[in-house]
N, C-alpha and C positions, 0 to 999 in steps of 0.2 A: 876630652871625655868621649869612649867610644858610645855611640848610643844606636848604633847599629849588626843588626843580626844577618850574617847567610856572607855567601857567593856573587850566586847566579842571582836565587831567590832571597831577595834580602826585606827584610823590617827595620825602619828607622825610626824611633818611639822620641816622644815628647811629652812633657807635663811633670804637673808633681798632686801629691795627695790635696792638696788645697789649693790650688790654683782655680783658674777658668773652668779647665778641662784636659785629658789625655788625648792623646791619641796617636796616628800614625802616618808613617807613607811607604806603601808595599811597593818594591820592584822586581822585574823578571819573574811575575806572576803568567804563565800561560796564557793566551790568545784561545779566546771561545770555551773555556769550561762557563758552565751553568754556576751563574750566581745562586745562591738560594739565602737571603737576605734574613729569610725568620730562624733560619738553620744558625747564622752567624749570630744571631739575635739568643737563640736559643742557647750558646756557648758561653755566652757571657752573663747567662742567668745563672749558669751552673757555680759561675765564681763569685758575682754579685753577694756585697752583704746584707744582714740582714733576714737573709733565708731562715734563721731558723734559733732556738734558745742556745745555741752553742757556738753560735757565730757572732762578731761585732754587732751592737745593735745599730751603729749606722741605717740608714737609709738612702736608697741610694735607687733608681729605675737601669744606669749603665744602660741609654738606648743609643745604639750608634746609628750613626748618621757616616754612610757611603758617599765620598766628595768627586769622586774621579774614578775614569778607571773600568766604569758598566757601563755597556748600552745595551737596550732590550733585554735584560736579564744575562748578558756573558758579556764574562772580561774579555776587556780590547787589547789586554800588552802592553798597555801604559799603564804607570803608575797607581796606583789604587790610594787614593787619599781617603781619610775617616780620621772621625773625631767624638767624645763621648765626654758630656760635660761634668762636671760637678754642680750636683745641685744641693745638697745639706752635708757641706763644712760647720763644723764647731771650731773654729780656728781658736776661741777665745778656754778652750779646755787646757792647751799645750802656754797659757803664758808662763805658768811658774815653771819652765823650762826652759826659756826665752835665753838662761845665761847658763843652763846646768847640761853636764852631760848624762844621758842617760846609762846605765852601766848594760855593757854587752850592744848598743845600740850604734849607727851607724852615726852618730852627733858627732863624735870626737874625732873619726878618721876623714869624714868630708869636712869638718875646721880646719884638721892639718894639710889639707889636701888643696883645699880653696881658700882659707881662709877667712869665709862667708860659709852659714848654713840656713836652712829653711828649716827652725824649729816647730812647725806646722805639719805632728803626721810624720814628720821625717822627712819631709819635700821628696825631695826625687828617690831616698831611698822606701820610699813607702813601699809596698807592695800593692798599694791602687794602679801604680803602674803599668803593672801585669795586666793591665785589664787592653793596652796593645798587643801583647802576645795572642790573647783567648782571641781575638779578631783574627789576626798572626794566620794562629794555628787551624780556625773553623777555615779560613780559606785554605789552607793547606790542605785539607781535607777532602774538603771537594775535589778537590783536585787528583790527590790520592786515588779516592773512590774511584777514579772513572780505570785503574789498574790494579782495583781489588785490595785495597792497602789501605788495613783498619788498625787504630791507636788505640787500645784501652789503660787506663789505669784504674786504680782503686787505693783506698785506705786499708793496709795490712799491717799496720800496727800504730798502738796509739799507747804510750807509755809501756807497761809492761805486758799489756794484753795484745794478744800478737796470733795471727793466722798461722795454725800449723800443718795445713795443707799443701801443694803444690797448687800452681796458677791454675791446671789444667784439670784440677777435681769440681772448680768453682764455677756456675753461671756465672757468667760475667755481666749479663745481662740485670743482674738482680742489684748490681750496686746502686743504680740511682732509686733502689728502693727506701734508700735510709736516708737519715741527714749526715749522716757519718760517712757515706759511702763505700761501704763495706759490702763484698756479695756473700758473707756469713751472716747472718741476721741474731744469730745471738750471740755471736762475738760484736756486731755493732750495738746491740743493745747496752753492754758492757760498757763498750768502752763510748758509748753514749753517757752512763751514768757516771764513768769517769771525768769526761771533762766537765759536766754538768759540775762536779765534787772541786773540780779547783777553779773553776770559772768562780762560784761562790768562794772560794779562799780569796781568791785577787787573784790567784796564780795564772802560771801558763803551763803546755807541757807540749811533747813531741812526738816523734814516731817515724813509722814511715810509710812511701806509697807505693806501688809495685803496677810497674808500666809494661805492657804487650803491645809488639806490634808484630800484627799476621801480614803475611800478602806478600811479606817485599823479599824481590828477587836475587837472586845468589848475585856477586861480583860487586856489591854496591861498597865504596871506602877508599882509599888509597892504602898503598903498602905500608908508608912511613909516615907523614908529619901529620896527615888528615884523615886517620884512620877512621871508621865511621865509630867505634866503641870511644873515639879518643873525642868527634864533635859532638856526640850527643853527651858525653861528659863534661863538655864545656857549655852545653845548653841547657845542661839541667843545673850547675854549678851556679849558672845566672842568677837562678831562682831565689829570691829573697828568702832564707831560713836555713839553705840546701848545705849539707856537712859534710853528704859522701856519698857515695854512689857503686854498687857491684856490680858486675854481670853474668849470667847463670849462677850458676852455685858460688864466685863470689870468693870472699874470704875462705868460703867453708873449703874450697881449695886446695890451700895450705896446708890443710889435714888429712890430703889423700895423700895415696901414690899416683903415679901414671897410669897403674892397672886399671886403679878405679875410674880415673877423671874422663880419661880418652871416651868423644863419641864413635863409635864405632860405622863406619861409614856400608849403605847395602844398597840396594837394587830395591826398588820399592815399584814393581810393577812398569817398570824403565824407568824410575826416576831415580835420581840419587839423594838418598838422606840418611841420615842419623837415626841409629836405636835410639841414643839419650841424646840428652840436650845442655849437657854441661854445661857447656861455651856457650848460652847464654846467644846462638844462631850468630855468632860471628868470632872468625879463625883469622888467626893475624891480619888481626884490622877491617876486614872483609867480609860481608856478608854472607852467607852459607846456604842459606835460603828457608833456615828453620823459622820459628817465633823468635825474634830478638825479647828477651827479655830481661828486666833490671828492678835494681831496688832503689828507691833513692831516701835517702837520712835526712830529717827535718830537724832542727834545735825548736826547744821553747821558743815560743815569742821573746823576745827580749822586755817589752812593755809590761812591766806588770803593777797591781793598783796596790801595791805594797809598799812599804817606807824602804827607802834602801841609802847604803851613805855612797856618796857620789864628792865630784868635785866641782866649782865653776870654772869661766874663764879664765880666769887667775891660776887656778887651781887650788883655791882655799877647797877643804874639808867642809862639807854643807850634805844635809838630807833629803831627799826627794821622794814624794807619792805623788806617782803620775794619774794623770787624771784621761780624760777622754772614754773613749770606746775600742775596744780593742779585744779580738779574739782571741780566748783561750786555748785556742787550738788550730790551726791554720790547716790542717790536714784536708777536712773534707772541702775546703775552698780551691787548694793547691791540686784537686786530684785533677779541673780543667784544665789548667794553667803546663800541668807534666806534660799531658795530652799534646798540647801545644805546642811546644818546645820540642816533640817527639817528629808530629808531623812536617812540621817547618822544617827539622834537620832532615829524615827520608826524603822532602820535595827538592833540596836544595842537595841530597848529594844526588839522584836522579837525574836531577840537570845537567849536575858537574860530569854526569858519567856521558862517554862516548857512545852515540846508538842510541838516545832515549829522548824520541821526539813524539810532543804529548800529541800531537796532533793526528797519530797515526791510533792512540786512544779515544779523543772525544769523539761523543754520542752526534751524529748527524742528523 
């Protein structure tokens, strides 16, 4: 079982949704960037449940605890150990599950797979486990920063209510004004009262989130097997929920010509960039030096408080209404978690690249 993320830069996660507790151990983190411990504190709020009437009502603090790794406030280049406990499991919600498969749910393929599963939350396939990534990625970040290289994402769509602007009409700034995390405020409003409407059903539903990353410099990806559009698709692919994923305009592609697609490359005061930004800032495989930016597809939660016909171990025919606490919507939880998985891939092909030594970045 791979349980490990990156290269150079790598995250190696542990735990399951009811256990002890998650967490992690980071290697090939830089030597001397600035810890900022409330910063990494404050990322994993973002994803913590509980925030808000449209999220799991769990309860939960997500404080982590830095094991390794700091001294004086900067990483030393050793490993970076952290750990973030579990402290209010309802394990006893998930028993009448204990033998059943949940339909769409990750039960049936870790049985065939292992043979043993952790009907508790989902054990390891929960999505509590992300909560190593959101660490993951706050240190990535810092890290980033110190070379001008910022990750936004946001909630742009939640069933069929849907952003019909471009990324670059929006404050970006304005998303964590909502619980939705939307930077249109009466399209979050909306699609606020949406999931509020199937949260009360029992339902679930989906949507998607739409990731930017500014700052990062032309050449970053390989040609062929590790192209950079090809690992961040396999990063966000990770993401418990994740269906698919575009970049720039994406499918919508298919329905040009060339005429239209091509960015047209100019002189921008000596620099070189693009009129448009089709490509989505990166050209076979390789960075450009535009805004990379993407879309990424979320499915409903699979969990929902409805009667549904399912099978047991056996596989006899039996009914199941799942009980526990469980989001209707994963999106505004997921928008930290993209973040994550955006930064950690940028920091990790940075390293992979020839010529990009952080050290010639940190603040003195």
């Amino acid at each position: 079982m791979r349980n490990t993320f990156g290269n150079i830069f790598t995250l190696t996660t542990f735990g399951e949704s009811h256990g002890n507790a998650v967490g992690g151990v980071i290697d090939g983190f830089p030597a001397g960037i600035e810890i900022d411990e409330s910063f990494i504190q404050a990322e994993l709020d973002r994803r913590r449940p509980g925030q808000s009437h449209i999220t799991t009502d769990r309860k939960e603090g997500d404080k982590v605890e830095l094991l390794s790794g700091v001294f004086e406030g900067k990483s030393t280049g050793c490993p970076i150990g952290f750990i973030v406990r579990n402290t209010n499991q309802h394990s006893q919600d998930y028993e009448n599950m204990r033998c059943l498969f949940r339909p769409s749910h990750a039960d049936y393929t870790y049985y065939k797979k292992y043979g043993i599963r952790d009907h508790r939350g989902g054990g390891r396939s929960s999505a509590r486990v992300t909560i190593s990534r959101c660490v993951g990625g706050a240190l990535a970040k810092l890290a980033l920063k110190q070379m001008g290289i910022e990750t936004w994402a946001y909630t742009s769509q939640v069933g069929h209510i849907a952003l019909d602007k471009d990324y670059t009409k929006y404050n970006l700034g304005n998303t964590e004004s909502n619980i939705v995390r939307c930077p249109d405020a009466d399209k979050a409003k909306e699609m606020e009262r949406l999931i509020s409407e199937v949260k009360a059903a029992g339902d679930t539903v989906g949507g998607t989130i739409t990731c930017i990353i500014k700052g990062c410099p032309a050449g970053l990806g390989e040609p062929e097997f590790d192209k950079i559009n090809a690992m961040l698709g396999s990063a966000m692919l990770s993401i418990n929920a994740v269906k698919g994923i575009e970049f720039g305009i994406g499918f919508d592609s298919a329905y040009t010509k060339g005429s239209q697609q091509n960015d047209i490359f100019i002189n921008n005061n000596g620099n070189i960039t693009t009129l448009t930004n089709n490509s989505g800032g990166i050209q076979g495989g390789i960075t450009n030096g535009e805004d990379i930016y993407m879309r990424i597809a979320f499915k409903p939660v699979a969990t929902i408080l409805q009667m549904q016909n399912t099978v047991d171990l056996e596989g006899n025919s039996t009914e199941l209404k799942a009980k526990g606490r469980h989001d209707p919507c994963v999106l505004p939880r997921a928008v930290p978690i993209v973040e994550a998985m955006a930064a950690m891939t940028v920091l990790d092909c940075l390293l992979l690249s020839e010529g990009y030594n952080f050290s010639n970045f940190i603040k003195k």
